[in-house]
C-alpha positions in Angstrom: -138.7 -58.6 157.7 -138.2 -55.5 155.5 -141.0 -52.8 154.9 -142.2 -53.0 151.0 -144.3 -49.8 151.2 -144.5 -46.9 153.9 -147.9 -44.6 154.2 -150.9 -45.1 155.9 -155.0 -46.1 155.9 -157.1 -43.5 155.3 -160.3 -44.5 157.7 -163.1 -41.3 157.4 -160.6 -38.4 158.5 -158.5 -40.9 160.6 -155.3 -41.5 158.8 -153.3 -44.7 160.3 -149.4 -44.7 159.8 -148.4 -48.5 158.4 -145.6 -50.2 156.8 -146.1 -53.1 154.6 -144.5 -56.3 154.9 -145.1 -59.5 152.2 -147.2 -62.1 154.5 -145.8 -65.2 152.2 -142.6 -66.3 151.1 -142.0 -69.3 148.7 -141.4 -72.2 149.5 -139.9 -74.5 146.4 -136.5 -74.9 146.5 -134.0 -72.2 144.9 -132.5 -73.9 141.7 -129.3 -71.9 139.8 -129.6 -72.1 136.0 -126.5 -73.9 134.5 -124.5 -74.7 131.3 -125.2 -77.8 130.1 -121.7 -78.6 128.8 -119.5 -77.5 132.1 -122.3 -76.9 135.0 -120.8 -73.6 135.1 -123.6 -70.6 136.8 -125.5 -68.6 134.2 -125.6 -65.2 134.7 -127.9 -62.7 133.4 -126.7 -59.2 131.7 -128.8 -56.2 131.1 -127.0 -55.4 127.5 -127.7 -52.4 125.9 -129.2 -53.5 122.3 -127.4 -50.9 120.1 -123.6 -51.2 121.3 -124.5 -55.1 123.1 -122.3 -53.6 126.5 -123.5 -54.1 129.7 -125.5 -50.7 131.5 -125.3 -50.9 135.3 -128.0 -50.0 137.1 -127.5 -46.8 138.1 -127.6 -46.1 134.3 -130.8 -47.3 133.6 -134.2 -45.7 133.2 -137.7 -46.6 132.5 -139.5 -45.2 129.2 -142.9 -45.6 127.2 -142.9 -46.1 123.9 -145.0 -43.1 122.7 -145.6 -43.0 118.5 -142.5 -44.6 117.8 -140.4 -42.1 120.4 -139.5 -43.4 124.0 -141.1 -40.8 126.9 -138.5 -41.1 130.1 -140.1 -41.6 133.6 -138.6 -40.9 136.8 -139.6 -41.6 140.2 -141.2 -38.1 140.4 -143.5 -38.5 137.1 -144.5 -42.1 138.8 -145.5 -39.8 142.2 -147.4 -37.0 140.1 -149.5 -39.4 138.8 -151.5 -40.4 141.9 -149.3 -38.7 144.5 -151.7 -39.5 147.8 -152.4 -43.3 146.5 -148.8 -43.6 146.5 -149.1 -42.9 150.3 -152.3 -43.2 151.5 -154.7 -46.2 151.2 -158.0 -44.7 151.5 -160.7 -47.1 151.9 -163.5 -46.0 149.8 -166.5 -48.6 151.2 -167.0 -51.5 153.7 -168.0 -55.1 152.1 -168.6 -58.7 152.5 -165.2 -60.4 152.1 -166.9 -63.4 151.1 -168.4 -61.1 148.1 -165.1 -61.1 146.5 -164.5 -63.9 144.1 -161.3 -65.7 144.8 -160.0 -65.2 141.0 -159.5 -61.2 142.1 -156.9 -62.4 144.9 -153.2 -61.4 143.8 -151.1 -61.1 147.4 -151.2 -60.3 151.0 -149.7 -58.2 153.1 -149.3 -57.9 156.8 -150.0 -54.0 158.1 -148.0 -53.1 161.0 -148.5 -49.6 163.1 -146.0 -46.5 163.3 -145.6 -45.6 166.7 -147.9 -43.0 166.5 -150.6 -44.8 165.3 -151.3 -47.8 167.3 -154.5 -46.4 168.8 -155.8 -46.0 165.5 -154.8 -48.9 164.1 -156.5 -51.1 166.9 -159.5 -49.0 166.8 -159.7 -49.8 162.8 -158.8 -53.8 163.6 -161.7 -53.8 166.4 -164.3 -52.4 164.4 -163.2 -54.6 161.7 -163.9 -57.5 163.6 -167.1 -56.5 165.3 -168.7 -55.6 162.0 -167.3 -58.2 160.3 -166.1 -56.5 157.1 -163.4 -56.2 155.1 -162.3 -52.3 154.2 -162.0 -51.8 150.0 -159.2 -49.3 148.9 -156.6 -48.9 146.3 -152.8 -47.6 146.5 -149.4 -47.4 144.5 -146.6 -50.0 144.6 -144.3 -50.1 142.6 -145.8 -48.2 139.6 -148.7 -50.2 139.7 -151.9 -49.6 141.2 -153.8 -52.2 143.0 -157.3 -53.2 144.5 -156.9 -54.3 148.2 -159.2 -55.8 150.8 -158.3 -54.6 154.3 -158.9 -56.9 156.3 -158.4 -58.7 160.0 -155.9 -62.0 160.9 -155.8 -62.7 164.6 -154.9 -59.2 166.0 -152.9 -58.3 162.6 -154.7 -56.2 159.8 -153.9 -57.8 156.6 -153.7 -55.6 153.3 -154.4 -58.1 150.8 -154.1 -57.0 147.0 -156.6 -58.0 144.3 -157.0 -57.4 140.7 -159.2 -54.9 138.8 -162.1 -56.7 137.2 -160.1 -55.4 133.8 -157.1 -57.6 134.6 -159.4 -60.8 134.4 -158.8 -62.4 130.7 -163.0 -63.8 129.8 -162.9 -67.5 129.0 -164.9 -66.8 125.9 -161.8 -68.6 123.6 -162.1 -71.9 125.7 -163.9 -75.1 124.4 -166.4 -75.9 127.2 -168.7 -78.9 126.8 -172.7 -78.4 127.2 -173.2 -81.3 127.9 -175.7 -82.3 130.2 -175.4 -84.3 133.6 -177.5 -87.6 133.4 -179.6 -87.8 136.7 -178.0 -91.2 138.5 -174.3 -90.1 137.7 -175.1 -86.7 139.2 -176.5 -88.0 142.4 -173.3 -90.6 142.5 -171.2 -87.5 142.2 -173.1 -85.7 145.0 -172.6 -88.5 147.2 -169.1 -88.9 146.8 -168.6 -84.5 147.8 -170.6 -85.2 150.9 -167.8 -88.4 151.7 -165.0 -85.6 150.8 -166.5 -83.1 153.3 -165.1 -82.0 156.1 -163.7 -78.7 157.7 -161.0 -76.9 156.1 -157.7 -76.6 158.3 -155.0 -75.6 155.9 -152.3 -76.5 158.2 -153.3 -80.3 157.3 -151.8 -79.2 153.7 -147.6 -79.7 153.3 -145.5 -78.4 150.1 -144.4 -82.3 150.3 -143.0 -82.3 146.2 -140.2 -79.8 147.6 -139.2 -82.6 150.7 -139.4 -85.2 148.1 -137.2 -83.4 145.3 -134.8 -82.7 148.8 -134.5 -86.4 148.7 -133.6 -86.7 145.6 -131.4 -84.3 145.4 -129.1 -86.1 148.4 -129.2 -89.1 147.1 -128.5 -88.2 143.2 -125.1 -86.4 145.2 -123.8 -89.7 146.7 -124.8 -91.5 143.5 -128.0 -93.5 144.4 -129.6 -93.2 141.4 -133.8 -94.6 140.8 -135.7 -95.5 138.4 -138.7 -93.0 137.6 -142.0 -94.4 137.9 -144.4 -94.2 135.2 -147.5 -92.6 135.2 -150.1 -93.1 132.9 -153.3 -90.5 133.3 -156.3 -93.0 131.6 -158.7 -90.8 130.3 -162.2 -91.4 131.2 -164.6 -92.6 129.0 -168.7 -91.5 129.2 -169.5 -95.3 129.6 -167.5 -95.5 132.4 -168.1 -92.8 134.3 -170.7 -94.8 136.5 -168.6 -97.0 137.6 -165.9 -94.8 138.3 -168.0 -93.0 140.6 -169.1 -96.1 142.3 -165.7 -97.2 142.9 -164.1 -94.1 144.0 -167.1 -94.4 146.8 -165.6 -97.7 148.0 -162.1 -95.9 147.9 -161.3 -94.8 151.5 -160.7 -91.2 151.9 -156.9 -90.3 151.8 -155.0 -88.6 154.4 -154.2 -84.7 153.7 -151.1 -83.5 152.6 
């Protein structure tokens, strides 16, 4: 794995020496964009606008558009701005992790120890686990600064990233009904969360659409072509929601996947 960020976890006056690395990695499949006519590989240019040539990337910079006039950034102006949460992630307070709603979750990170810091870092991990709290900081990556949740995996402190409550968009532009719940569909709906309960065990859960599309994929090359099912989503009516409810009771619970 290769290190996305390099600094350390400021704990009281203990700072911890870390290295990021990305704790997930996709796992669709990786599709190439193609012409239509020839199946030749599209490629993407970064064109300059006024002459239409192509600027390398050693050529390019990053700018704000200011009152109609382009300010130029560098890496240093990106460092003045916050220099120490570019390097240091100071946790400011110790919370619940369970009092942070999942909407604020962006991406987590795995926190490993420089040399000279595993004593510190095991020290943080232990009392994290003991208290049973999750550490709240901010830092700098990549010109952006983030929220995190320090918090414990196994033996492995995970840095996970959330978003500013600013970042959330309000639902105020979305059409949801009021209406009400009648009494006997609610407690049929109630019955049928308790038969869907059980413990959660997230290695029960596959990516099976990216096996399935494998499939496909092999046998469109040797020319087994099939006929696409169709699905038709039927759109519950009010009337029928009873039943529904009383039927999907009867329905035996299906298999994870």
């Amino acid at each position: 794995m290769k290190a996305i960020w390099t600094g350390a976890i400021g704990f009281g006056l203990v700072n911890i020496p870390i290295k990021l690395y990305s704790a997930v990695e996709a796992s669709e499949l990786d599709l190439d964009m193609l012409d239509k006519k020839d199946h030749s590989n599209i490629k993407f240019k970064r064109v300059n606008e006024k002459t239409g040539k192509e600027v390398a990337w050693e050529n390019i910079v990053r700018g704000y558009n200011l009152n109609d006039k382009y300010v130029i950034l560098t890496d240093e102006d990106f460092a003045q701005a916050a220099p120490e949460k570019n390097k240091i992630i100071e946790i400011a307070e110790f919370i619940k992790e369970g009092d942070v709603d999942s909407i604020y979750y962006e991406m987590p990170y795995y926190a490993e120890p420089e040399k000279n810091g595993t004593k510190a870092y095991a020290l943080l991990r232990d009392a994290l686990k003991k208290s049973g709290k999750a550490g709240l900081g901010s830092f700098v990556l990549r010109t952006k600064e983030s929220l995190c949740l320090i918090k414990v995996e196994g033996d492995v402190i995970v840095v996970n990233r959330i978003r500013f409550a600013e970042e959330i968009r309000k639902p105020s532009e979305l059409k949801i009904p009021s209406t009400t719940s009648k009494p006997a569909e609610m407690k049929m709906a109630m019955h049928l969360i308790d038969q869907l309960t059980g413990d959660f065990d997230i290695s029960k859960y596959k990516d099976t659409y990216t096996e399935k599309l494998m499939k496909v994929i092999r046998a469109k090359s040797k020319g087994k072509l099939k006929t696409v099912p169709t699905m038709k989503i039927v759109h519950s009516r009010a009337t029928d929601l009873m039943a529904q409810l009383k039927a999907s009771l009867g329905t035996p619970r299906k298999k994870a996947s």
